[in-house]
C-alpha positions as CSV (number, residue, x, y, z in Angstrom):
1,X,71.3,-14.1,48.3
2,X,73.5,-14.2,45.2
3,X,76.1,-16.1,47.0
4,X,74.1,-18.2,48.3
5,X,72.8,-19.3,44.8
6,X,75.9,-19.9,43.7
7,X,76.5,-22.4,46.5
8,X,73.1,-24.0,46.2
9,X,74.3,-24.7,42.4
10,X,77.9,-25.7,41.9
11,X,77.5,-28.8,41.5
12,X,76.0,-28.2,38.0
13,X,78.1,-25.0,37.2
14,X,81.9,-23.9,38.4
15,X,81.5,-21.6,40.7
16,X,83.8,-19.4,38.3
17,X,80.8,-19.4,35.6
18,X,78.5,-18.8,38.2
19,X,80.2,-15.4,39.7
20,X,80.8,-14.5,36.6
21,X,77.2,-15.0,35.6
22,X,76.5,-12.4,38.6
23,X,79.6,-10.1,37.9
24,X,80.7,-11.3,41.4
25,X,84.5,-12.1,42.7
26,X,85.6,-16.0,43.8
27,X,87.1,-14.3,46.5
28,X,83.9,-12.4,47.2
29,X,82.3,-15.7,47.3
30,X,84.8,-17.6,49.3
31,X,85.1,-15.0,52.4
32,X,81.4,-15.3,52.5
33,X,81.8,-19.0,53.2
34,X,84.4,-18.5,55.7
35,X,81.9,-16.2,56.8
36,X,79.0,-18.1,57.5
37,X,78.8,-22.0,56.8
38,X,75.8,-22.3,55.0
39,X,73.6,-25.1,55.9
40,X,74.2,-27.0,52.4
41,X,78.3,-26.7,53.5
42,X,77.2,-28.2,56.9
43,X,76.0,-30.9,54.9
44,X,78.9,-31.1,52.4
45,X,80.8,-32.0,55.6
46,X,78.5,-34.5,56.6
47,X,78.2,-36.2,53.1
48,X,81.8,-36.2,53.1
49,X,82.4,-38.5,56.5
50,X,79.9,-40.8,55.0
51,X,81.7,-41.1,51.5
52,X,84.6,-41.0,53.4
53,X,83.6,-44.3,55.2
54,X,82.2,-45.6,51.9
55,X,85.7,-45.5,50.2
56,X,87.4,-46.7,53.8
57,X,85.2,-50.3,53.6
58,X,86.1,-50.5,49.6
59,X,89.9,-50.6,51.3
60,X,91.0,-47.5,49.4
61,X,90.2,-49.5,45.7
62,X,89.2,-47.4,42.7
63,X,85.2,-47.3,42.8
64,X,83.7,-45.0,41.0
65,X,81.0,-42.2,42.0
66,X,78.0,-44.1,40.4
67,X,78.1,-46.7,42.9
68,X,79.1,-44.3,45.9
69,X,75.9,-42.6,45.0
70,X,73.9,-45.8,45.7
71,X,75.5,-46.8,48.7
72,X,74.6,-42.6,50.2
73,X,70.7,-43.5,48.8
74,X,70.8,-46.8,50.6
75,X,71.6,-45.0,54.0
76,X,68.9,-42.6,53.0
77,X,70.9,-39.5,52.2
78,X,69.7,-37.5,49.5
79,X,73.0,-36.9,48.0
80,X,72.5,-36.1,44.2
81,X,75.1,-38.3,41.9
82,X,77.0,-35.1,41.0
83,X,77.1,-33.4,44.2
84,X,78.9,-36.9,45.2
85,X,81.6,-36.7,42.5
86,X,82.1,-33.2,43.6
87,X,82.4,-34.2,47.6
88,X,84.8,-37.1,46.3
89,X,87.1,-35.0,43.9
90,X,87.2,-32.2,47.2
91,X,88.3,-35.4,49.1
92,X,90.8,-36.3,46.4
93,X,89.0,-40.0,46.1
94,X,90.1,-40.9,42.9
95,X,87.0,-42.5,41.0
96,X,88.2,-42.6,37.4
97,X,88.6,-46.5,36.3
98,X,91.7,-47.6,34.7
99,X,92.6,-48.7,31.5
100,X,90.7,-51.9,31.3
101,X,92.8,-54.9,31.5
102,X,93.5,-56.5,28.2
103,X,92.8,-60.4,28.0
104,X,95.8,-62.8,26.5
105,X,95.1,-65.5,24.3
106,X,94.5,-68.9,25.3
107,X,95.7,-71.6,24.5
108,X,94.2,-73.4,22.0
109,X,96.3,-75.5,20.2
110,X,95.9,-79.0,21.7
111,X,94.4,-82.0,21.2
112,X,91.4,-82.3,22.9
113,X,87.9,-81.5,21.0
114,X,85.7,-78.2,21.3
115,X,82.1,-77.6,22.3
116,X,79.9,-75.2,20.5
117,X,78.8,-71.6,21.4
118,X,75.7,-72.5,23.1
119,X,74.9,-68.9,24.6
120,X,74.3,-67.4,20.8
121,X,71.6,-69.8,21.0
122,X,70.0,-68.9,24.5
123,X,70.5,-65.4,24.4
124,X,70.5,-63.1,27.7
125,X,69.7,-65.6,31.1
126,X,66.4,-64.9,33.0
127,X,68.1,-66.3,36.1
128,X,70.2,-67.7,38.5
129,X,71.8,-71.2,37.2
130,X,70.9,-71.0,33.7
131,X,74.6,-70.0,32.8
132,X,77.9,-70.3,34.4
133,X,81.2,-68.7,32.7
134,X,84.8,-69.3,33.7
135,X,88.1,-68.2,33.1
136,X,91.6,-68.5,34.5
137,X,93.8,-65.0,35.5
138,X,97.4,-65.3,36.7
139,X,99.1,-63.6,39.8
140,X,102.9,-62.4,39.9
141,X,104.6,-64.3,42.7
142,X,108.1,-63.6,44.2
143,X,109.3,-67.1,42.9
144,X,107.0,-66.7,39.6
145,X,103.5,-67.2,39.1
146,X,100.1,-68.2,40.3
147,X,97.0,-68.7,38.6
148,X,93.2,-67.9,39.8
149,X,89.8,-69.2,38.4
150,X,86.4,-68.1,38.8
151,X,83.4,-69.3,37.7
152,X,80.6,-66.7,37.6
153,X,76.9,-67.2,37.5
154,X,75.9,-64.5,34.5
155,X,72.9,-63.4,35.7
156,X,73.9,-62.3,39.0
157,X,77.5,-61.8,38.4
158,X,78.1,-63.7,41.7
159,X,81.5,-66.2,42.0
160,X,80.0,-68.4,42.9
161,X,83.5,-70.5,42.6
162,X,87.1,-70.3,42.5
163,X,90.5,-71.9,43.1
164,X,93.9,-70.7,43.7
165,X,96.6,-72.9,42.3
166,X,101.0,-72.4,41.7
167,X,99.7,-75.0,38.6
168,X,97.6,-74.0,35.7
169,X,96.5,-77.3,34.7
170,X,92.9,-79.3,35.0
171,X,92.9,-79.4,38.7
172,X,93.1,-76.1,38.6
173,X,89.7,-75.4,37.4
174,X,87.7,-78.6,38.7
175,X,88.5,-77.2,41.6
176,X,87.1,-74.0,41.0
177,X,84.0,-76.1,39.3
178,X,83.3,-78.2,42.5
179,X,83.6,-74.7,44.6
180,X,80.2,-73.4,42.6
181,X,78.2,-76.8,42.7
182,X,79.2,-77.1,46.4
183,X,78.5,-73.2,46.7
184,X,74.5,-73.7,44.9
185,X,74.3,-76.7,47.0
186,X,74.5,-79.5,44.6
187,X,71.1,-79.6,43.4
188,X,71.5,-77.9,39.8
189,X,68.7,-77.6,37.3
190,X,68.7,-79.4,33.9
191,X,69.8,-77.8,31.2
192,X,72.7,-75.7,32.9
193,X,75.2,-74.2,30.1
194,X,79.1,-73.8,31.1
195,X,80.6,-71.2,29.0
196,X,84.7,-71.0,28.3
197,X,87.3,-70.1,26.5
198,X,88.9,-73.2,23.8
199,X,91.7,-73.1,26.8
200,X,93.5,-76.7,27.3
201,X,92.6,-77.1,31.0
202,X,88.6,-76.2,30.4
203,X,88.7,-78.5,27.3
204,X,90.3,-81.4,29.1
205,X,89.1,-84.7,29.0
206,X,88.8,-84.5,33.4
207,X,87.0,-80.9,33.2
208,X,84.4,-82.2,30.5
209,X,83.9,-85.5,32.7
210,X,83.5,-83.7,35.7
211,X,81.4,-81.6,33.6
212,X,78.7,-84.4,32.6
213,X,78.7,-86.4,36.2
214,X,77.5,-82.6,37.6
215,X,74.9,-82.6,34.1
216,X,76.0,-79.5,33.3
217,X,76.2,-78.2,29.3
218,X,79.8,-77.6,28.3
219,X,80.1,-74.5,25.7
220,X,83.2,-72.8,24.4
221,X,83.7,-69.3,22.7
222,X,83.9,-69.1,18.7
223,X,88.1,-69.5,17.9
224,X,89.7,-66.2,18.5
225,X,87.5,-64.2,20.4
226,X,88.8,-63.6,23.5
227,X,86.2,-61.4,24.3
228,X,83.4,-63.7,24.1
229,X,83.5,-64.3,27.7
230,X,83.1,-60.3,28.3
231,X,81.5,-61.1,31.7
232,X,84.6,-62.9,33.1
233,X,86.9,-60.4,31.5
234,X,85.4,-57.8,33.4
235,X,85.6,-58.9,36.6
236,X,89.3,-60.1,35.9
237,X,90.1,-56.7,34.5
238,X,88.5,-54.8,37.1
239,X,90.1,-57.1,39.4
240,X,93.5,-56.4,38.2
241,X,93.0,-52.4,37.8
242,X,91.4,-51.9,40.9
243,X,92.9,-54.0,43.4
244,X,96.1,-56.2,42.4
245,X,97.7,-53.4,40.0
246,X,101.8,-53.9,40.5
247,X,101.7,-56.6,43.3
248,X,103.8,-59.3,43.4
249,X,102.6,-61.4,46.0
250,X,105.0,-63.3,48.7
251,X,103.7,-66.7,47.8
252,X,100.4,-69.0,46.7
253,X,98.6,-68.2,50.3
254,X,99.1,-64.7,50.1
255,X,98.2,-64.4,46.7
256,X,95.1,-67.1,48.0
257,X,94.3,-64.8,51.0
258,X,94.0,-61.4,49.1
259,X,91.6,-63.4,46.2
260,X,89.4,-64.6,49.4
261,X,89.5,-60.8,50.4
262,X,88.7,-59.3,47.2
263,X,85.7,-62.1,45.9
264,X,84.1,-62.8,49.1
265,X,84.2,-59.2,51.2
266,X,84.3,-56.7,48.4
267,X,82.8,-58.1,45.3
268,X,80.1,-60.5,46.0
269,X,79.4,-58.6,49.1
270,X,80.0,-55.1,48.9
271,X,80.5,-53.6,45.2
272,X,77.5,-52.1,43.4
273,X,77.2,-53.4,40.2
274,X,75.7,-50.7,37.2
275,X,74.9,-53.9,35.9
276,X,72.6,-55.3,38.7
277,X,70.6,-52.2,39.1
278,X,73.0,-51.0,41.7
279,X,72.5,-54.0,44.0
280,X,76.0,-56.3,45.0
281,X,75.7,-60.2,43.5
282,X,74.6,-61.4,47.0
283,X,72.0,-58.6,47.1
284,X,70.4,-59.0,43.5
285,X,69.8,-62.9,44.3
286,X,68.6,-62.4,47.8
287,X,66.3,-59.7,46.3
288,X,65.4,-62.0,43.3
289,X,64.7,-65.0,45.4
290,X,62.9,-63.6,48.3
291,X,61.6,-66.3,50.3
292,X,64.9,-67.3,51.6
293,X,67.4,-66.0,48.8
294,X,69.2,-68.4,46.7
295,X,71.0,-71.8,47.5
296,X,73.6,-70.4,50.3
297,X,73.3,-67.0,49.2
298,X,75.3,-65.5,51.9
299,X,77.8,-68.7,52.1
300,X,81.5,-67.8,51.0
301,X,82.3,-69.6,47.8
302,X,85.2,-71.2,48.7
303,X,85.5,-71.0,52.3
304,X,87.0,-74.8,52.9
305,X,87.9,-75.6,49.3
306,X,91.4,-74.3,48.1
């Protein structure tokens, strides 16, 4: 009976405090669950092949316990949140994000104008197309370097655009710009706010063009802060933790293919977002545009466009 207490409860206490709670041996314990398999162990096991197929669709990428737990609740498994960490660290599934990535400075210094911070203004966004934010990340290449931006709908976290490019330049990023329009359909709703950095290629006279012809709101982060855009720099920093770490990819397409991978299968698609109440970018706008979900909701971004 004692024993089988301690099973029932150590995913709250070691199993040490627990058998020394009841003056009983960890060796005591362990024989009598080589013994007799208790029916929570049977259920350990079971738990564990479907965390184990979990952490097989998240192609073996860092994701922590939190969402892990959702994904069990979602199939209906009453798997409490720390009985999951404890079936993942007996798996060795290593849930412990990295170091966050640390954003460099833009570039700044040029001769174009800057917008002001229209989000200190507007505050939090109630919904889908109120507020777009974009940034630019690089990619190590074996002949050098590669650049990728995103533009990200706030409110649902969904990118909802992006582009691929051996150039960092304007082209660049209109291309990433015509990806989202293309992706909500081209019907946007007035008083749309795009949020940057003060970078050259977002502050360009053929971004803030393109920018007006789509009637889109152009707004750029207060100088300095490279954190401004924290939504953006999390996706980017999870991105580079998580997934690209030390890779230097063979060329632009490969580099293309395992963004396409990583944006359209995993994160719009697959990976709970605290954020979102648990619920993946696709999933929170399906669920907060029911009748039909939102303007090609289940569309790749950028399927045809880089």
């Amino acid at each position: 009976m004692q024993y089988r207490f301690i099973d029932q409860n150590k995913d709250r206490y070691s199993v040490k405090e627990l058998c020394e709670c009841f003056e009983l041996s960890r060796s005591g314990y362990y024989d009598w669950q080589l013994r007799s398999p208790s029916a929570r162990s049977l259920e350990d096991n079971s738990y564990k092949s479907h965390i184990l197929e979990v952490h097989k669709q998240a192609n073996g990428r860092v994701y922590g316990h939190r969402p892990i737990h959702r994904h069990l609740q979602d199939e209906g498994l009453d798997c409490g949140r720390d009985r999951t960490l404890r079936l993942m660290k007996e798996l060795r599934i290593d849930s412990t994000q990295k170091k966050g990535f640390k954003p460099l400075g833009t570039n700044s210094k040029h001769d174009f104008g800057y917008s002001p911070n229209l989000l200190k203004k507007l505050g939090k966004p109630q919904g889908c197309d109120q507020v777009w934010v974009a940034d630019t990340t690089y990619l190590r290449v074996q002949n050098g370097w590669c650049y990728l931006a995103t533009v990200m709908d706030l409110f649902s976290r969904r990118i909802i655009g992006w582009s691929v490019s051996s150039h960092n330049d304007s082209k660049l990023v209109c291309k990433a710009l015509k990806c989202a329009v293309l992706t909500r359909g081209g019907d946007l709703p007035e008083g749309l706010i795009h949020h940057s950095d003060r970078g050259s290629t977002y502050a360009s006279y053929s971004y803030e063009t393109l920018l007006k012809s789509f009637g889109i709101c152009q707004s750029m982060s207060a100088k300095g802060n490279c954190y401004d855009n924290a939504a953006q720099e999390s996706f980017y920093g999870r991105y580079k933790t998580s997934s690209v770490g030390d890779t230097i990819f063979f060329d632009e397409a490969a580099a293309r293919s395992h963004a396409f991978e990583y944006i359209e299968v995993f994160y719009n698609r697959f990976r709970k977002h605290s954020s979102l109440d648990y619920n993946n970018p696709i999933q929170f706008e399906e669920k907060f545009y029911p009748h039909g979900g939102k303007q090609n909701a289940s569309l790749p971004a950028c399927i045809n466009h880089n």
